[in-house]
KOLSE-981190 format. One record per residue (C-alpha): residue in one letter; x, y negated, z negated. Coordinates in steps of 0.001 Angstrom, whole numbers, always signed. Layout:
// residues N
<A, <X, Y, Z>>
...
This chain:
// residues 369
<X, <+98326, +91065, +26063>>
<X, <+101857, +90905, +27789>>
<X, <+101305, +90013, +31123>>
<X, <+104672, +89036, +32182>>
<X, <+105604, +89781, +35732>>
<X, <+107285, +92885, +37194>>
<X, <+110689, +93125, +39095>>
<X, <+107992, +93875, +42105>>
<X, <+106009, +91151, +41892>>
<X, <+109092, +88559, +41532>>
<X, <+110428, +89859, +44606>>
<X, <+107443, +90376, +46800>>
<X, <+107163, +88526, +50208>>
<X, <+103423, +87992, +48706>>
<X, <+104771, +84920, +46854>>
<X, <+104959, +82965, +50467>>
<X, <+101517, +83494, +50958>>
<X, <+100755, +81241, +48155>>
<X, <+101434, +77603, +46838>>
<X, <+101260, +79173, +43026>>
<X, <+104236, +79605, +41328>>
<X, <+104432, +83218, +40300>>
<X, <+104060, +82703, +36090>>
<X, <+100349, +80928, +37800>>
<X, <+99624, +83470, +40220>>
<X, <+99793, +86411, +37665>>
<X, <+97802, +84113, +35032>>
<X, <+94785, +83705, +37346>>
<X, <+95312, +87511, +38659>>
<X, <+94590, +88711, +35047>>
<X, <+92251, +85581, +34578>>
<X, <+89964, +87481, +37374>>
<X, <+90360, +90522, +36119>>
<X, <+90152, +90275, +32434>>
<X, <+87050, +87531, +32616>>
<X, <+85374, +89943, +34671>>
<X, <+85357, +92446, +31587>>
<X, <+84768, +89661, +29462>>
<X, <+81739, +88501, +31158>>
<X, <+80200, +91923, +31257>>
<X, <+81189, +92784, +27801>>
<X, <+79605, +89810, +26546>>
<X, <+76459, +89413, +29034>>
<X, <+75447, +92831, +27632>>
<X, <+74411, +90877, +24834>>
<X, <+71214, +89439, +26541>>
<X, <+70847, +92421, +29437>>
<X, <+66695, +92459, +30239>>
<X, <+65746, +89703, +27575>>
<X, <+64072, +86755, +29175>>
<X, <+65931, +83632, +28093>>
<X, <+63064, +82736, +25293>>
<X, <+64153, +85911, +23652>>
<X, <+67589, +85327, +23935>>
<X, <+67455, +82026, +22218>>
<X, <+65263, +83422, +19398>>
<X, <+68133, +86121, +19151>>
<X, <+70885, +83972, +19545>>
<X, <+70037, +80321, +19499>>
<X, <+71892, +78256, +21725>>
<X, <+74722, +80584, +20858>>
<X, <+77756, +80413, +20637>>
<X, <+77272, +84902, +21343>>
<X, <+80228, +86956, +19592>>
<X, <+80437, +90971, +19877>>
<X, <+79700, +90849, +16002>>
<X, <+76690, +88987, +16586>>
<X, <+75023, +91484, +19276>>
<X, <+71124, +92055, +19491>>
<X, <+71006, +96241, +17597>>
<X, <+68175, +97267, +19945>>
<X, <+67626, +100646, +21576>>
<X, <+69624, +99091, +24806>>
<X, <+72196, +97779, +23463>>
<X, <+73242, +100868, +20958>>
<X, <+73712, +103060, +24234>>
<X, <+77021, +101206, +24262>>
<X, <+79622, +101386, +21669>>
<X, <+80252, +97828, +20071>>
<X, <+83307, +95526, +22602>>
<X, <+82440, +98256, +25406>>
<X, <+82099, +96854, +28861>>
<X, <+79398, +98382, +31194>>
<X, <+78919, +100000, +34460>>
<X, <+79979, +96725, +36154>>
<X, <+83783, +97383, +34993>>
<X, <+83909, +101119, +34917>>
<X, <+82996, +100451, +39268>>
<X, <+85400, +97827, +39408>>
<X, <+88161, +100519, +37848>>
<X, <+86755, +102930, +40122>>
<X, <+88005, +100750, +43275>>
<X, <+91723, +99741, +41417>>
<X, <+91895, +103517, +41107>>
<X, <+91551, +104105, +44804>>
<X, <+93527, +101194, +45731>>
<X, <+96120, +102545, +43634>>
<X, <+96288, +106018, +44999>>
<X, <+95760, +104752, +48914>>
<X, <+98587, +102063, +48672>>
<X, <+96209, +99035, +48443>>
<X, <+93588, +100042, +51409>>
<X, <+90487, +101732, +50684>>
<X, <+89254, +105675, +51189>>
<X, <+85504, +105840, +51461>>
<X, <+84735, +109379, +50698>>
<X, <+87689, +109441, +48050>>
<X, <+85788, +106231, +46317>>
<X, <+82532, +108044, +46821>>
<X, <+83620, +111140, +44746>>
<X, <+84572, +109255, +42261>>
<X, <+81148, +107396, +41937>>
<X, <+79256, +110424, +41833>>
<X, <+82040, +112211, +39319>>
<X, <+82111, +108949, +37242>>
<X, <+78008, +108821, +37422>>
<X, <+77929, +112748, +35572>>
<X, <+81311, +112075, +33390>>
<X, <+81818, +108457, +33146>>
<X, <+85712, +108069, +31809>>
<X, <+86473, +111228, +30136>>
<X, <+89449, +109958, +28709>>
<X, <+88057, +107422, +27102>>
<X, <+85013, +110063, +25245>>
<X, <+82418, +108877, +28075>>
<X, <+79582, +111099, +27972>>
<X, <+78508, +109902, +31384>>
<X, <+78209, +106258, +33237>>
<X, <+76022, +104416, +32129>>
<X, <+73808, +101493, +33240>>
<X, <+73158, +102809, +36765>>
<X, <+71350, +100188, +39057>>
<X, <+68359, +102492, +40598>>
<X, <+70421, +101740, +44004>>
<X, <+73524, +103069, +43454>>
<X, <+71680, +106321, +41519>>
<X, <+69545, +107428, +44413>>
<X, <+72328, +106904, +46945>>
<X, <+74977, +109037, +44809>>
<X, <+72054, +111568, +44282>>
<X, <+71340, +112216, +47776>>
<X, <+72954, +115611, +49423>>
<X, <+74847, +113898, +52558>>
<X, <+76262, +111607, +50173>>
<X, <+79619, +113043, +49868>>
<X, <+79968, +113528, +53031>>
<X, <+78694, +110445, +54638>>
<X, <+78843, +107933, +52058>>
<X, <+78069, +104776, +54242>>
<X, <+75887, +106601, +56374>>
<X, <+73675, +107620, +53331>>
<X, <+73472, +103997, +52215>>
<X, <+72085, +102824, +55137>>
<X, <+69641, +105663, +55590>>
<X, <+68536, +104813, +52421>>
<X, <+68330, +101294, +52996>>
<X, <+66124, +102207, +55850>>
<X, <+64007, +104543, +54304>>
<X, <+63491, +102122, +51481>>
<X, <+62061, +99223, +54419>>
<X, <+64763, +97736, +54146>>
<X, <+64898, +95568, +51007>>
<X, <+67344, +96951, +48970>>
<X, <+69751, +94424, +48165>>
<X, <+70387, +94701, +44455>>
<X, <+73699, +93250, +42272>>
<X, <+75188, +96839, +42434>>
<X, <+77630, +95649, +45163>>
<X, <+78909, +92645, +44247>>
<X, <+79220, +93132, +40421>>
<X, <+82267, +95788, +41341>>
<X, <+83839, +93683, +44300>>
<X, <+86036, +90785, +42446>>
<X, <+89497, +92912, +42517>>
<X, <+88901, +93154, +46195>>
<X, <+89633, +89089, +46253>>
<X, <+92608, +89972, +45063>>
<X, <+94288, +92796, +46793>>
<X, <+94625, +91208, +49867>>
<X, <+94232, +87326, +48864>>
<X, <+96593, +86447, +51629>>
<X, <+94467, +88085, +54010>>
<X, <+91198, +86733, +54574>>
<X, <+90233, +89241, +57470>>
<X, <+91256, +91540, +55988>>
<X, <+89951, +91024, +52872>>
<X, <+86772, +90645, +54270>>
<X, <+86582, +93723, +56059>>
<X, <+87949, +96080, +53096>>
<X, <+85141, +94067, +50808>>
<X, <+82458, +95150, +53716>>
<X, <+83554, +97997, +53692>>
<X, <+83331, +99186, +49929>>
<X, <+80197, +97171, +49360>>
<X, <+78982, +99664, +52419>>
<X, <+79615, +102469, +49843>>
<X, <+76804, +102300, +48533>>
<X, <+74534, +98697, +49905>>
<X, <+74170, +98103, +53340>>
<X, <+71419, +95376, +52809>>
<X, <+73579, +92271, +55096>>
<X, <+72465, +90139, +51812>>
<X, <+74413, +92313, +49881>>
<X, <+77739, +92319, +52271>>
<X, <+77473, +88552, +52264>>
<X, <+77524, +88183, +48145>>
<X, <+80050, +90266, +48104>>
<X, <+82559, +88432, +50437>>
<X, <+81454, +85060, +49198>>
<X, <+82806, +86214, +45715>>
<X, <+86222, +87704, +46995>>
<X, <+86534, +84894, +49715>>
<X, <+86206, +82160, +46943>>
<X, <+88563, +84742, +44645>>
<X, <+91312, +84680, +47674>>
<X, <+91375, +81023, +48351>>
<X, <+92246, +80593, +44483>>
<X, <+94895, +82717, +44605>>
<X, <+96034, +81188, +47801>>
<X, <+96760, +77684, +45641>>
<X, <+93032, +76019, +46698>>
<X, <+92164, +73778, +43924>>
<X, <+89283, +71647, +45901>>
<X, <+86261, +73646, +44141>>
<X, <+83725, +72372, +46897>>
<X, <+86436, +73089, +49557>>
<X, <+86316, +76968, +48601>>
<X, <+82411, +76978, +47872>>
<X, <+82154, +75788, +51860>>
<X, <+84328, +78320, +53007>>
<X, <+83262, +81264, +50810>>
<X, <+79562, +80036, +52561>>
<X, <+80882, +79963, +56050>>
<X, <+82557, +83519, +55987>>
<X, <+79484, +85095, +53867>>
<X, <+77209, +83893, +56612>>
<X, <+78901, +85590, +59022>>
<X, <+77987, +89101, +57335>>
<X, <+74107, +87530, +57936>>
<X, <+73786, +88108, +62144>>
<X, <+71140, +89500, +64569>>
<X, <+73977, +92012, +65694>>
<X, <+74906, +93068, +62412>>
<X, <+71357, +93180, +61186>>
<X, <+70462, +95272, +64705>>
<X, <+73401, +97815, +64009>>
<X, <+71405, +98858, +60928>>
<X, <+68863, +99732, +62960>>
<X, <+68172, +103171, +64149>>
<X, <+65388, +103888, +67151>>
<X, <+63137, +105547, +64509>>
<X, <+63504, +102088, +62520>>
<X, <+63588, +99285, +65621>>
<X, <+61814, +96215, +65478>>
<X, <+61057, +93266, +67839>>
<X, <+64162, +90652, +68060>>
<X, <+62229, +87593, +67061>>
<X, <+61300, +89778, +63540>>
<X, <+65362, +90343, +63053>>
<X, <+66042, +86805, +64195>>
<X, <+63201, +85434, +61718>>
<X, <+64927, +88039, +58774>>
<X, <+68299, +86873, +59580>>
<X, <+67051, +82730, +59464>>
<X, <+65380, +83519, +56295>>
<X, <+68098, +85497, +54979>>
<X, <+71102, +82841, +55929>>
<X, <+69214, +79984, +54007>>
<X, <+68630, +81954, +51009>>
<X, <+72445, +82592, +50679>>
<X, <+73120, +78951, +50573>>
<X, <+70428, +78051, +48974>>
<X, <+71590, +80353, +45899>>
<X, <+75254, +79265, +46361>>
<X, <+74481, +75946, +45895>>
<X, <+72082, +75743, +43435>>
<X, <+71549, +74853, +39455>>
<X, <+71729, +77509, +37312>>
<X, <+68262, +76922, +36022>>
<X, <+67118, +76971, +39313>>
<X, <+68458, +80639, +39987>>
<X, <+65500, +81808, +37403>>
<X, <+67719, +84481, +36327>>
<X, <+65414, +86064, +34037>>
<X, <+62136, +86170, +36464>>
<X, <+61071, +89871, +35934>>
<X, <+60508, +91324, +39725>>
<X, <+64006, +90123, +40896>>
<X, <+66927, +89948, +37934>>
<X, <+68906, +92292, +40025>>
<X, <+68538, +90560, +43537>>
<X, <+72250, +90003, +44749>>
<X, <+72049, +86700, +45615>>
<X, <+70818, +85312, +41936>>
<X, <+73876, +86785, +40653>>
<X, <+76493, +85388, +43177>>
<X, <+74985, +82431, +42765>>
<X, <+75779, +82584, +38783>>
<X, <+78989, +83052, +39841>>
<X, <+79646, +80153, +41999>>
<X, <+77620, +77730, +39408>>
<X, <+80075, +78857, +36780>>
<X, <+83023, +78039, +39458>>
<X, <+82218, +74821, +38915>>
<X, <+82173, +74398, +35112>>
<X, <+85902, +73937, +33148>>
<X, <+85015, +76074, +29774>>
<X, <+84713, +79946, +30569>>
<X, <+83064, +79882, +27033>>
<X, <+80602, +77733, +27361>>
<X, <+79333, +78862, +31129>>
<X, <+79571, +82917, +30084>>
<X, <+77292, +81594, +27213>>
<X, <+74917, +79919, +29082>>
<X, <+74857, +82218, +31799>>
<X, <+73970, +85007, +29033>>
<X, <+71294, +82582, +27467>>
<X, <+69006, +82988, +30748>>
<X, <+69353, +86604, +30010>>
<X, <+68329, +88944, +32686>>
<X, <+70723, +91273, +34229>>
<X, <+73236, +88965, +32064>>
<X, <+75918, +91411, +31786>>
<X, <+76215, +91605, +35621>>
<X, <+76095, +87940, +35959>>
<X, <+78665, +87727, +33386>>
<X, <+80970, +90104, +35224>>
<X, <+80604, +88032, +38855>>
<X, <+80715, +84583, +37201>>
<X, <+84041, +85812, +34633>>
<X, <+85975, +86905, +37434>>
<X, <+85661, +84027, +39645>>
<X, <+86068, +81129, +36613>>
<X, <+88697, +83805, +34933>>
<X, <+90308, +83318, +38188>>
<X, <+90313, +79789, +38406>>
<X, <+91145, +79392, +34957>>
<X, <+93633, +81695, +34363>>
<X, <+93797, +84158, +31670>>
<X, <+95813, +81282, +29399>>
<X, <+92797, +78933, +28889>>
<X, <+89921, +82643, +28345>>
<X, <+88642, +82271, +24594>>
<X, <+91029, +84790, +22272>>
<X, <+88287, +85615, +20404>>
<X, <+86146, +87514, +23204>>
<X, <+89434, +89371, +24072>>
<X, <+90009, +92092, +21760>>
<X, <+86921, +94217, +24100>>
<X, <+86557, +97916, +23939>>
<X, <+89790, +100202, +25774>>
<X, <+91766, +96292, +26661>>
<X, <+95145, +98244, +26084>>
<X, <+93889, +101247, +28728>>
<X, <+92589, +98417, +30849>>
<X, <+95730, +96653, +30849>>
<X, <+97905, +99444, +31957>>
<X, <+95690, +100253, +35247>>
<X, <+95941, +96250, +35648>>
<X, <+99387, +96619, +35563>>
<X, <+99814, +99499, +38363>>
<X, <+97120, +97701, +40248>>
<X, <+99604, +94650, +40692>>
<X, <+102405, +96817, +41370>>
<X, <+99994, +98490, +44624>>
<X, <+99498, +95415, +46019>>
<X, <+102802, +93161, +45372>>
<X, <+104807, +95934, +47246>>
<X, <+103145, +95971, +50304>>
């Protein structure tokens, strides 16, 4: 891939906002972007084994697209293809792209819902695939459409609320990006999309941890512990008794000291997970491989490793929803590595080329703000 930068991006007042030098900047740009795919592409590998199966499959790897599992799962996907986890990522560079780098709501929740029947047409989709059971029943419902963020939380609701599945965060790592030199902002456009379709606070909170810790890269942070802090401070601000009462409607009040105890609870499980071992994440434990939290927390123990080879590998040898912790912990270590040092021989995935070219308007968007 020729990812050398445009006239835009040479001349955008973007650059000040950063330490990088531009050739660095646009390296860990398509680092993020293109280890995200990666990630997923390859985590698919070990999606819903438990990690004894995945080392009878694939030893202690290392896991290559000609080496994949052929099992009933796995054949739903052609072989190199990324997942659902990329095809919503696109979804959001799409609508950045056509909204000049903010964010339309309803416009992004068509395109769920047309992408959930169709998937990419263009690309001889015969429908998206790989649906979280989240994101299905909120594009199913009939306000949907209409009231996309609304629906979500009604549904969180309805559901008592304790939805707060991967579905959010597995799509948000672009949104680190298109507005890196803007933590506020980027904050509230990553609340906002994650809202789309997860209002669970838990949810919110993985999502700006990830683009936080994706921002401060691109800003020229090197200190690895220095963005882990502050990706934790501004995540826990999602996590408050206001936010968490806001949710509430009077059908679905409860006492203050319950949300205060849910909130406490909820704030020390975020850093517990952020900080933690990857073994200790127990990413294959059967009743919670899709909680949001286990996968963020892939992501920032893989911020912390120095091969994006050997953490994808091991992150996809504890199996469980591996292709979505692949996608979360790609991005941020694709990001921090930079697409230079990403192993050439996981590259050639499914549609890179039609990837690529949205990549490339994507940066155009945001560099000419």
């Amino acid at each position: 891939m020729d990812f050398q930068p445009s006239e835009t991006i040479l001349t955008s007042p973007l650059l000040s906002k950063t330490t990088l030098p531009p050739e660095v900047l646009i390296d860990k740009i398509y680092g993020a972007l293109i280890g995200h795919a990666m990630g997923d592409a390859i985590g698919l590998s070990t999606e819903f084994l438990n990690s004894k199966q995945a080392s009878f499959h694939y030893g202690a790897g290392p896991i290559s697209y000609d080496n994949f599992l052929k099992d009933p799962h796995r054949k739903r996907w052609r072989e190199r293809d990324f997942t659902d986890d990329t095809d919503q990522m696109i979804l959001i560079m799409e609508n950045l792209i056509q909204n000049h780098g903010e964010v339309n709501t309803t416009d992004l929740a068509a395109s769920l819902v047309r992408w959930s029947m169709e998937g990419f047409r263009e690309l001889g989709d015969a429908g998206g695939m790989g649906i979280g059971a989240t994101v299905r029943d909120v594009l199913k419902h009939p306000n949907y459409l209409s009231q996309p963020l609304q629906t979500a939380r009604s549904m969180w609701l309805t559901k008592g609320r304790n939805l707060a599945a991967n579905g959010a965060v597995m799509r948000s790592s672009l949104l680190g990006i298109a507005h890196f030199y803007d933590l506020p902002k980027l904050e509230q456009q990553t609340i906002q999309v994650c809202g789309v379709t997860h209002a669970d606070l838990r949810c919110k909170a993985s999502c700006v941890a990830l683009t936080v810790a994706i921002g401060l890269i691109l800003q020229g942070k090197e200190d690895v512990e220095e963005i882990i802090d502050i990706a934790f401070k501004e995540a826990d601000k999602c996590i408050s008794v206001e936010n968490y009462k806001n949710l509430l409607t009077e059908e679905h009040k409860i006492e203050l000291n319950e949300i205060q105890q849910i909130v406490q609870a909820q704030k020390q499980e975020l850093k517990k997970h952020l900080y933690s071992d990857i073994l200790d994440l127990q990413l294959d434990e059967g009743t919670s491989i899709g909680y949001t939290f286990k996968c963020v927390g892939s992501g920032f123990w893989a911020l912390r490793r120095q091969n994006f080879k050997e953490a994808i590998t091991h992150i996809s040898l504890q199996a469980g929803d591996a292709d979505t912790n692949g996608a979360v912990a790609g991005a941020i270590l694709g990001c921090k590595l930079g697409f230079s040092r990403l192993p050439p021989e996981w590259m050639p995935f499914l549609h890179h080329h039609w990837f690529q070219h949205k990549i490339i308007r994507f940066m155009d968007t945001i560099f000419k703000k």
